[in-house]
C-alpha positions as CSV (number, residue, x, y, z in Angstrom):
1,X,113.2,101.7,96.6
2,X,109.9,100.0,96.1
3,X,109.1,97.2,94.1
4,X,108.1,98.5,90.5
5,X,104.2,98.0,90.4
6,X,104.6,95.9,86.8
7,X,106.6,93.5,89.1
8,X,104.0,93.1,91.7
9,X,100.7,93.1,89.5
10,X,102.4,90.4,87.8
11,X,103.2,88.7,90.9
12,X,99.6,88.8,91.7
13,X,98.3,87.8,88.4
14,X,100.6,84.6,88.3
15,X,100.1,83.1,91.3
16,X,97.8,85.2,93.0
17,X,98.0,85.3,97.1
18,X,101.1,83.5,97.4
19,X,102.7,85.6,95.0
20,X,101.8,88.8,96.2
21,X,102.7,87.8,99.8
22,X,106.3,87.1,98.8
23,X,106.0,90.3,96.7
24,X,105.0,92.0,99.7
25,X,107.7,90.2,101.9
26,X,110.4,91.2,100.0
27,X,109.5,94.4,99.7
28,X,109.0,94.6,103.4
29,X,112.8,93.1,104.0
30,X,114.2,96.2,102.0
31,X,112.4,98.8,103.7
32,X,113.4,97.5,106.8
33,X,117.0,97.1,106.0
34,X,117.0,101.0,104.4
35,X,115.8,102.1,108.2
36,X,118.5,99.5,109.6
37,X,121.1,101.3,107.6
38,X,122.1,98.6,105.3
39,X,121.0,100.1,102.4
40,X,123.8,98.4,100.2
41,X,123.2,94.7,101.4
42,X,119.3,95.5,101.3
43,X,120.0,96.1,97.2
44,X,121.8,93.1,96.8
45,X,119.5,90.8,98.8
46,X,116.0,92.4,96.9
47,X,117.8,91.9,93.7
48,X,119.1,88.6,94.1
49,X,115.6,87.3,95.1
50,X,114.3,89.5,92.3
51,X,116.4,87.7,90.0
52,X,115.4,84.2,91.2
């Protein structure tokens, strides 16, 4: 699961490096709980900070 690319060009548009880096961060976090095997936690987590 990847972060949608509407998400993350908005991201970049709003608050430029800082947003994207976060963007890029969280995305990051996921991918490396999917290969950890968490894949269920890793959801929860992404859309938590998603929703924040």
């Amino acid at each position: 699961m990847f972060l949608p690319l509407e998400l993350f060009t908005q991201s970049i548009r709003s608050h430029a490096l800082a947003s994207c880096k976060s963007a890029l961060q969280m995305q990051a976090s996921l991918i490396e709980e999917i290969i950890d095997g968490s894949v269920s936690e890793a959801a929860a987590v992404f859309l938590t900070e998603l929703a924040a």
